[in-house]
Structures are given as C-alpha cells and as structure tokens.
PDBQT receptor file of N, H, CA, C and O in Angstrom, charges set to zero:
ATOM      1  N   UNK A   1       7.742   7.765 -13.038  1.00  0.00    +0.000 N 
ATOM      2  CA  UNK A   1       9.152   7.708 -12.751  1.00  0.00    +0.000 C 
ATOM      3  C   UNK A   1       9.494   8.806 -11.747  1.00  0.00    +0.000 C 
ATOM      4  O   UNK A   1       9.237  10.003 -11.877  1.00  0.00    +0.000 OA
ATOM      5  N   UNK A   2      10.188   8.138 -10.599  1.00  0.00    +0.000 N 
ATOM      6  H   UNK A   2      10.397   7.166 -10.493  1.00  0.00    +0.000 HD
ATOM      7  CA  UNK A   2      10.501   9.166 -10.088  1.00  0.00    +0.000 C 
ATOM      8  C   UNK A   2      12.211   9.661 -10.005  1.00  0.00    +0.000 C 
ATOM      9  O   UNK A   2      13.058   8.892  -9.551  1.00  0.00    +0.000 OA
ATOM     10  N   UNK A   3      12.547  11.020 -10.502  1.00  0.00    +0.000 N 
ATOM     11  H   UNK A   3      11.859  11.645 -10.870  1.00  0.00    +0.000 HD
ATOM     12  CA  UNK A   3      14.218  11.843 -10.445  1.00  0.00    +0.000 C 
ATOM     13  C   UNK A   3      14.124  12.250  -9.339  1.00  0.00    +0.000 C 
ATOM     14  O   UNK A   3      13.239  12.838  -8.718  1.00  0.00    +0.000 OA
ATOM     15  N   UNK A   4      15.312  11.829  -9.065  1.00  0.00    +0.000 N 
ATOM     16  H   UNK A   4      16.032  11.352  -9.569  1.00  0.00    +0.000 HD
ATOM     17  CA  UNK A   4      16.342  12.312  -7.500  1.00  0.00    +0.000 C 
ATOM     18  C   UNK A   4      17.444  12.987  -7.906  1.00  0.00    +0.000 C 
ATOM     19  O   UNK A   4      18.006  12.705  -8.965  1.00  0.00    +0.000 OA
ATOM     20  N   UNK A   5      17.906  14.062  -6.999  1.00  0.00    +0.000 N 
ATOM     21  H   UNK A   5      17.449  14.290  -6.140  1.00  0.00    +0.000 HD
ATOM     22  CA  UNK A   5      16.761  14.202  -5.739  1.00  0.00    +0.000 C 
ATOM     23  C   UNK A   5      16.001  15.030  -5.085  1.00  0.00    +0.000 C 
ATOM     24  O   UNK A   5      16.287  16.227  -5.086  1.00  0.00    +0.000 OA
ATOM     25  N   UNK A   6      15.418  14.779  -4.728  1.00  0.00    +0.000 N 
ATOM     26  H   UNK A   6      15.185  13.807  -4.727  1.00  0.00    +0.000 HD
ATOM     27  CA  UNK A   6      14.320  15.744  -4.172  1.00  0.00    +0.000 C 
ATOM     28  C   UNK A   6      14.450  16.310  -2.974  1.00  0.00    +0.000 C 
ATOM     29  O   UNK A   6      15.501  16.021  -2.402  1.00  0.00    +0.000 OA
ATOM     30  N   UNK A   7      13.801  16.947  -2.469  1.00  0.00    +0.000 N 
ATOM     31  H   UNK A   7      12.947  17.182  -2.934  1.00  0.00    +0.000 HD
ATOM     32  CA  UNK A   7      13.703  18.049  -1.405  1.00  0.00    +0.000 C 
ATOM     33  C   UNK A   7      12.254  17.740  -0.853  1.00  0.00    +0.000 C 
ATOM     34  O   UNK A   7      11.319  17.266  -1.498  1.00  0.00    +0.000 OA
ATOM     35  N   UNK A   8      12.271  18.165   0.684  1.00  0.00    +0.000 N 
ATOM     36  H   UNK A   8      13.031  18.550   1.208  1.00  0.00    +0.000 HD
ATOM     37  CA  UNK A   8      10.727  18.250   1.269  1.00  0.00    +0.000 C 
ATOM     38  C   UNK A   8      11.036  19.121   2.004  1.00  0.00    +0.000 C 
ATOM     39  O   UNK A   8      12.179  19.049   2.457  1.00  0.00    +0.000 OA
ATOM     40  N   UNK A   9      10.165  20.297   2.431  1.00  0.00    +0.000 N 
ATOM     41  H   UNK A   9       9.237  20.355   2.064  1.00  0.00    +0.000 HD
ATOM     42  CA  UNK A   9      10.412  20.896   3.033  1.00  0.00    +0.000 C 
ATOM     43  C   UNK A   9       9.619  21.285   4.137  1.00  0.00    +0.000 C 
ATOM     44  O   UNK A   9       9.234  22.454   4.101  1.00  0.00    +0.000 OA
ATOM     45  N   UNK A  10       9.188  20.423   5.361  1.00  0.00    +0.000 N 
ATOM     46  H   UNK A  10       9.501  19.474   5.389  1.00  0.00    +0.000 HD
ATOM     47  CA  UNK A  10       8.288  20.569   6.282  1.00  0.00    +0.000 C 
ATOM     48  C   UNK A  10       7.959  21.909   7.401  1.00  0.00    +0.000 C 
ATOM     49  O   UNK A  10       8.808  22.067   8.278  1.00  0.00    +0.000 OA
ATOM     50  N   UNK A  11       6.788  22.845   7.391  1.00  0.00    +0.000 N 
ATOM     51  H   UNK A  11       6.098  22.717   6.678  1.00  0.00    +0.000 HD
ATOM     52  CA  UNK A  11       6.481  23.203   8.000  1.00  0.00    +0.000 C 
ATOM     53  C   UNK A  11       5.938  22.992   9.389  1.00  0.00    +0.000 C 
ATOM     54  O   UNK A  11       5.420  21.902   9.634  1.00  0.00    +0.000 OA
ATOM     55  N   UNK A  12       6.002  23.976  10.387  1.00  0.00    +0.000 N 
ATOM     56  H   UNK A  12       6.422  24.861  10.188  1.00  0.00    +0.000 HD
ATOM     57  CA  UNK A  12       6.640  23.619  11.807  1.00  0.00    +0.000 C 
ATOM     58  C   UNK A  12       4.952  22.097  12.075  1.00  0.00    +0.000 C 
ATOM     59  O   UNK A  12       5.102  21.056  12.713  1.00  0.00    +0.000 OA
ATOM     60  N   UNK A  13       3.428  22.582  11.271  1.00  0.00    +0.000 N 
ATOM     61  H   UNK A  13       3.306  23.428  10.753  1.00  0.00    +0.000 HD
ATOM     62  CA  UNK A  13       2.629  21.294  11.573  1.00  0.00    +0.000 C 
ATOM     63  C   UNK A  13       2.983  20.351  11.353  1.00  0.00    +0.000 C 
ATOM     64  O   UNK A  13       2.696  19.386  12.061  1.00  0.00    +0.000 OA
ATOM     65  N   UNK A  14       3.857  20.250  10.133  1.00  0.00    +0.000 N 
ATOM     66  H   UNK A  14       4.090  21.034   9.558  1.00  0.00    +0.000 HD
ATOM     67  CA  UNK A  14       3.939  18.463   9.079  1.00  0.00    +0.000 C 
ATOM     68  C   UNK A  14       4.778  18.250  10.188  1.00  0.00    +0.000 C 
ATOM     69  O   UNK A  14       4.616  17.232  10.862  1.00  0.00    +0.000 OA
ATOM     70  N   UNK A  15       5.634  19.051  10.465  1.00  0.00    +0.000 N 
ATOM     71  H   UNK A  15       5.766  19.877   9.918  1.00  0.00    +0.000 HD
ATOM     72  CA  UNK A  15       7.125  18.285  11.574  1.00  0.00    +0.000 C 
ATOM     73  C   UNK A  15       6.445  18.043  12.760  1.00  0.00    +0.000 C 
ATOM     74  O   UNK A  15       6.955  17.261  13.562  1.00  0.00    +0.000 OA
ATOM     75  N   UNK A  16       5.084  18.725  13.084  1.00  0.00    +0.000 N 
ATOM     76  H   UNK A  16       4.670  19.360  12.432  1.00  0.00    +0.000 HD
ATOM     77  CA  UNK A  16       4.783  17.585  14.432  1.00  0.00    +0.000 C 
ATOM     78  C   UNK A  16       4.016  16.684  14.236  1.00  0.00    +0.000 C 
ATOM     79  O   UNK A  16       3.703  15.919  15.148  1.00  0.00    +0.000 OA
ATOM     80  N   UNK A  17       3.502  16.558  12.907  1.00  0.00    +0.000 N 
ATOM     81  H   UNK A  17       3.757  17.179  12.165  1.00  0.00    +0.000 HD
ATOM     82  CA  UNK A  17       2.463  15.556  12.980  1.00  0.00    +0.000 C 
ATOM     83  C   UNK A  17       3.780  14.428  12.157  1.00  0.00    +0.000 C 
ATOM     84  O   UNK A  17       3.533  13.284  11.774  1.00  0.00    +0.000 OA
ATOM     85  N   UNK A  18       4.740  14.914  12.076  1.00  0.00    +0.000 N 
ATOM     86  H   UNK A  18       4.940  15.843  12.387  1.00  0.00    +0.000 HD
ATOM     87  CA  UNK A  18       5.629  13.442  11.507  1.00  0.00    +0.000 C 
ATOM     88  C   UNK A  18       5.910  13.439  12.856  1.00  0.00    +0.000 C 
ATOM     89  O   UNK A  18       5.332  12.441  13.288  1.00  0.00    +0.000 OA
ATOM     90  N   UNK A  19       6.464  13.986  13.750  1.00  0.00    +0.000 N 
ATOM     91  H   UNK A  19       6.933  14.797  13.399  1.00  0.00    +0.000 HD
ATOM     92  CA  UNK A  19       6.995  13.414  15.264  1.00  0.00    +0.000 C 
ATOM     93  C   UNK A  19       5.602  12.801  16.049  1.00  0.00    +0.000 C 
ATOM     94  O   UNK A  19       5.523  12.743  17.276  1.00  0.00    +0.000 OA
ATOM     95  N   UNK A  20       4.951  12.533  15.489  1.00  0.00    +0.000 N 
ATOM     96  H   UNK A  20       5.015  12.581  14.492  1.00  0.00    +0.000 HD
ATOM     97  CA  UNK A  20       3.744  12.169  16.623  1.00  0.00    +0.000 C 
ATOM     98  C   UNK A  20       3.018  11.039  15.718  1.00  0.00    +0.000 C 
ATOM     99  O   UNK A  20       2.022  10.481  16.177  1.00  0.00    +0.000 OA
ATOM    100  N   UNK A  21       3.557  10.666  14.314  1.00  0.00    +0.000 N 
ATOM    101  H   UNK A  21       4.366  11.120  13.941  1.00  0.00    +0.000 HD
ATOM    102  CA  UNK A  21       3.412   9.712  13.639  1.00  0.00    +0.000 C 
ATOM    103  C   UNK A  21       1.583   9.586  12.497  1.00  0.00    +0.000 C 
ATOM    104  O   UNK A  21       0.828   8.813  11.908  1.00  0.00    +0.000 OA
ATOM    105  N   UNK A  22       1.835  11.081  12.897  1.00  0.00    +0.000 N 
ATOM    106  H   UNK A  22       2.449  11.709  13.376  1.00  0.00    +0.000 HD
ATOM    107  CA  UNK A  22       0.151  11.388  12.168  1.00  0.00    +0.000 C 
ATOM    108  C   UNK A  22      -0.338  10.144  10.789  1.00  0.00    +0.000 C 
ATOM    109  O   UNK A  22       0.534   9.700  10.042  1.00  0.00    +0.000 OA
ATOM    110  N   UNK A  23      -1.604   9.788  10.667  1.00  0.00    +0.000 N 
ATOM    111  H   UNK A  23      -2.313  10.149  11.273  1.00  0.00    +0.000 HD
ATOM    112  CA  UNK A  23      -2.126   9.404   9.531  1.00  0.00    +0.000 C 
ATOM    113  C   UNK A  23      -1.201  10.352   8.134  1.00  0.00    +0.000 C 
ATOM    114  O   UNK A  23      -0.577  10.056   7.115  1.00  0.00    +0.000 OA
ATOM    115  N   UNK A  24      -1.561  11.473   8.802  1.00  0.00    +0.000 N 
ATOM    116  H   UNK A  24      -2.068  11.713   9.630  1.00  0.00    +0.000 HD
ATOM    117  CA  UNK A  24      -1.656  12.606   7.435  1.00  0.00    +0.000 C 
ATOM    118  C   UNK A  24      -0.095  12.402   6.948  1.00  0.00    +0.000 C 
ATOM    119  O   UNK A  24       0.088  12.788   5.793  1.00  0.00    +0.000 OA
ATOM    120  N   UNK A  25       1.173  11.816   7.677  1.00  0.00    +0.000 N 
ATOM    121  H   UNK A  25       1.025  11.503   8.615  1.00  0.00    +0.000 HD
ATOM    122  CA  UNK A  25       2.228  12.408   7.063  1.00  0.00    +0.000 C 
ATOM    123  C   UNK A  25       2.836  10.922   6.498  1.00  0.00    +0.000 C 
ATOM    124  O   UNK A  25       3.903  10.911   5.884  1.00  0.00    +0.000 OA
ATOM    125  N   UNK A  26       2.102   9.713   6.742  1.00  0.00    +0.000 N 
ATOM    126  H   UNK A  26       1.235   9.722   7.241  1.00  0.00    +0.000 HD
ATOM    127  CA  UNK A  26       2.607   8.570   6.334  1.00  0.00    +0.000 C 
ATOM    128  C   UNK A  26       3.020   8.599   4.664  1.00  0.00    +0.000 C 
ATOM    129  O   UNK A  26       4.017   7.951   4.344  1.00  0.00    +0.000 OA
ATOM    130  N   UNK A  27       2.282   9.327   3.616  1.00  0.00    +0.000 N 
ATOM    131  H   UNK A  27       1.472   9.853   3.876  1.00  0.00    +0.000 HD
ATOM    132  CA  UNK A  27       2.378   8.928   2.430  1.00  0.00    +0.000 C 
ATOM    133  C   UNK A  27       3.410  10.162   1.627  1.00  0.00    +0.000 C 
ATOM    134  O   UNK A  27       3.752  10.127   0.445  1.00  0.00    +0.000 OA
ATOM    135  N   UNK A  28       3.690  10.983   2.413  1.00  0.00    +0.000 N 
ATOM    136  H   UNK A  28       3.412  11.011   3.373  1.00  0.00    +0.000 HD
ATOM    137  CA  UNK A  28       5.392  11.494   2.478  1.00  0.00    +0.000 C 
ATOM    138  C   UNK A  28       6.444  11.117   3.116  1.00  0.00    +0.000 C 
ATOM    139  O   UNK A  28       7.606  11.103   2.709  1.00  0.00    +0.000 OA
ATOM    140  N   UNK A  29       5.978  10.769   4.256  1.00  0.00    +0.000 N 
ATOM    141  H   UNK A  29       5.035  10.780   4.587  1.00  0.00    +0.000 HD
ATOM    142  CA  UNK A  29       7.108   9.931   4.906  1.00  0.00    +0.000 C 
ATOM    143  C   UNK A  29       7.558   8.612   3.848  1.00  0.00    +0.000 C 
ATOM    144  O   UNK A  29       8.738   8.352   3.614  1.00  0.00    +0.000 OA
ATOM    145  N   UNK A  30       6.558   7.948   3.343  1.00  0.00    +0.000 N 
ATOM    146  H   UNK A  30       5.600   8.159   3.533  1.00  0.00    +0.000 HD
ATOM    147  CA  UNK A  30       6.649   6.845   2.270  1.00  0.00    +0.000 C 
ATOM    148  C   UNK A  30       7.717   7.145   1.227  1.00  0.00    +0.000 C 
ATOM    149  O   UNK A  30       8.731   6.537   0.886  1.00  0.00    +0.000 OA
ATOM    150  N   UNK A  31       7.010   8.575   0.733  1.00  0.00    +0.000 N 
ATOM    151  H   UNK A  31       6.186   9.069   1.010  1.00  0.00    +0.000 HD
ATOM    152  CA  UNK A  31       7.568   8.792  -0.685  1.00  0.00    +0.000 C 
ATOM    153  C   UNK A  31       9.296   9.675  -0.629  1.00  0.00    +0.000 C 
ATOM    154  O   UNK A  31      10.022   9.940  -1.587  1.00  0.00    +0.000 OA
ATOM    155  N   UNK A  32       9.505   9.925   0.692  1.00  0.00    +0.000 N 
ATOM    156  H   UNK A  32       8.915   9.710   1.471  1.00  0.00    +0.000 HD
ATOM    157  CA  UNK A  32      10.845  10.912   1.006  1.00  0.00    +0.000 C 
ATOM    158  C   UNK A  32      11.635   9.538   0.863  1.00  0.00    +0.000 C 
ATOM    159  O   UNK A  32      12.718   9.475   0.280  1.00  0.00    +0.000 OA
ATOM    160  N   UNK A  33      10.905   8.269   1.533  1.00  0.00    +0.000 N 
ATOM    161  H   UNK A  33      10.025   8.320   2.007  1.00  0.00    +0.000 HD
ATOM    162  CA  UNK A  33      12.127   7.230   1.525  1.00  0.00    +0.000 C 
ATOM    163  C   UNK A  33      12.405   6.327   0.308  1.00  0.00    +0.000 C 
ATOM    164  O   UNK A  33      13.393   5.596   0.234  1.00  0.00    +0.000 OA
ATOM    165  N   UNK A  34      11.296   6.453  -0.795  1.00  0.00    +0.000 N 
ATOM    166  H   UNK A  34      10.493   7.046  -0.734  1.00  0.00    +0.000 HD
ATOM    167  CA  UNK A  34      11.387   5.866  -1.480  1.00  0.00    +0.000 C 
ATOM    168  C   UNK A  34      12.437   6.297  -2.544  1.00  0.00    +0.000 C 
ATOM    169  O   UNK A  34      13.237   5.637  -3.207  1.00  0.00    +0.000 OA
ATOM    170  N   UNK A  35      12.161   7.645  -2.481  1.00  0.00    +0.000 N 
ATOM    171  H   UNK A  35      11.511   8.181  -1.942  1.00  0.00    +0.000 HD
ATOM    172  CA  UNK A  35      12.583   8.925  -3.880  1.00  0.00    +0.000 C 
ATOM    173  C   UNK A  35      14.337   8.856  -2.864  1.00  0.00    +0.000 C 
ATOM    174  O   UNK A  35      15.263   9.010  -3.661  1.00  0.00    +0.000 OA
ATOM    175  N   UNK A  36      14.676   8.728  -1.865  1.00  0.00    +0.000 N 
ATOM    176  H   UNK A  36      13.924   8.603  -1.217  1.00  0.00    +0.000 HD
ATOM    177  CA  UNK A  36      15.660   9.284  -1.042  1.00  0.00    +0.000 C 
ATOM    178  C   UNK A  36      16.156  10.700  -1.295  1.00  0.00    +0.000 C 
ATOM    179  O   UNK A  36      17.148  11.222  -1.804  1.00  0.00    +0.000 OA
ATOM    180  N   UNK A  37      14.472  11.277  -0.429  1.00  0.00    +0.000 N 
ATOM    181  H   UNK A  37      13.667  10.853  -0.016  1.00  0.00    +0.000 HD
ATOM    182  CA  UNK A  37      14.290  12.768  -0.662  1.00  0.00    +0.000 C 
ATOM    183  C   UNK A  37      15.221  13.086   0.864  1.00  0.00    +0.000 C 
ATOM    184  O   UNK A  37      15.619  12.454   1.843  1.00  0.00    +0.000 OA
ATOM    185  N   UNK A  38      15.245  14.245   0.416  1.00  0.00    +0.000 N 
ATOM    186  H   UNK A  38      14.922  14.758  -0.379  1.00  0.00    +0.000 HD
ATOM    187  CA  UNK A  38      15.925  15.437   1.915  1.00  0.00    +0.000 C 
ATOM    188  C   UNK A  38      14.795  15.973   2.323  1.00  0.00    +0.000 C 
ATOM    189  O   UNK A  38      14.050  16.736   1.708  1.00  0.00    +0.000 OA
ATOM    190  N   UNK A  39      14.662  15.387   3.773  1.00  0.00    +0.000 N 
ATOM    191  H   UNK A  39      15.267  14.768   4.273  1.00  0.00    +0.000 HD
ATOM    192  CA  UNK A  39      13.764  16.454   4.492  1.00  0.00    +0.000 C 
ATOM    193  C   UNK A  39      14.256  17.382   5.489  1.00  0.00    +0.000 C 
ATOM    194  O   UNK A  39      14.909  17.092   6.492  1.00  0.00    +0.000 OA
ATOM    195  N   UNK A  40      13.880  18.510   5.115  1.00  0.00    +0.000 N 
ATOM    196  H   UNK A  40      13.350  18.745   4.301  1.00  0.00    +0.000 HD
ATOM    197  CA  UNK A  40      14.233  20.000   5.267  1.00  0.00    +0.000 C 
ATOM    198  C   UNK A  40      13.304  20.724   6.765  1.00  0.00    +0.000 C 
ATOM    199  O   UNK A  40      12.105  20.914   6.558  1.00  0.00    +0.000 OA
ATOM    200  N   UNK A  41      13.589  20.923   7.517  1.00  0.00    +0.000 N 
ATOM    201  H   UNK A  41      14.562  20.769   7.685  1.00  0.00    +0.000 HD
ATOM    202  CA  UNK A  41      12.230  21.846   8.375  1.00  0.00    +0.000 C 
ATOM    203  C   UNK A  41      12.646  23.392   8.256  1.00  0.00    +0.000 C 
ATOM    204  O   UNK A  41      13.747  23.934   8.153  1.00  0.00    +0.000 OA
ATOM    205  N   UNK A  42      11.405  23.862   8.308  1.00  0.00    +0.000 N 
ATOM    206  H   UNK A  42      10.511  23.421   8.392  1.00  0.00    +0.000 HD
ATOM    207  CA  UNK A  42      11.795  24.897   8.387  1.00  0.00    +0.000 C 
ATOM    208  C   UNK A  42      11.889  25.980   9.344  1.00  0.00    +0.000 C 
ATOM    209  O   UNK A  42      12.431  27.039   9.027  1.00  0.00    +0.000 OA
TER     210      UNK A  42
C-alpha cells in the first residue's frame, strides 16, 4: 500500500539523468506519478 504524500527529493545527478530521460530514473519517475509524490531538487 502506498500513503500520500510523499516527497522525492532529487540530487543535482537524478535531476539530470531525469532531464535526459536516463534508464536509471524511470522507476521513480513511475512511482512519483503513481504515489502523486512531490518532486523536490535540490
């Protein structure tokens, strides 16, 4: 089960490898939209 809501809080790599559509960030990117998490940079 997942409680909302949540928080993510991306460091300056995760935020480029989500802007550049990395393998690595698909299964947070997944789960921020599923949970309708806040993503945070920092």
């Amino acid at each position: 089960m997942i409680v909302r809501p949540h928080s993510v809080l991306l460091d300056a790599e995760a935020l480029s490898a989500l802007a550049r559509e990395a393998r690595s960030m698909q299964a947070w990117a997944t789960f921020a939209k599923r949970s309708d998490s806040i993503l945070y940079a920092s």
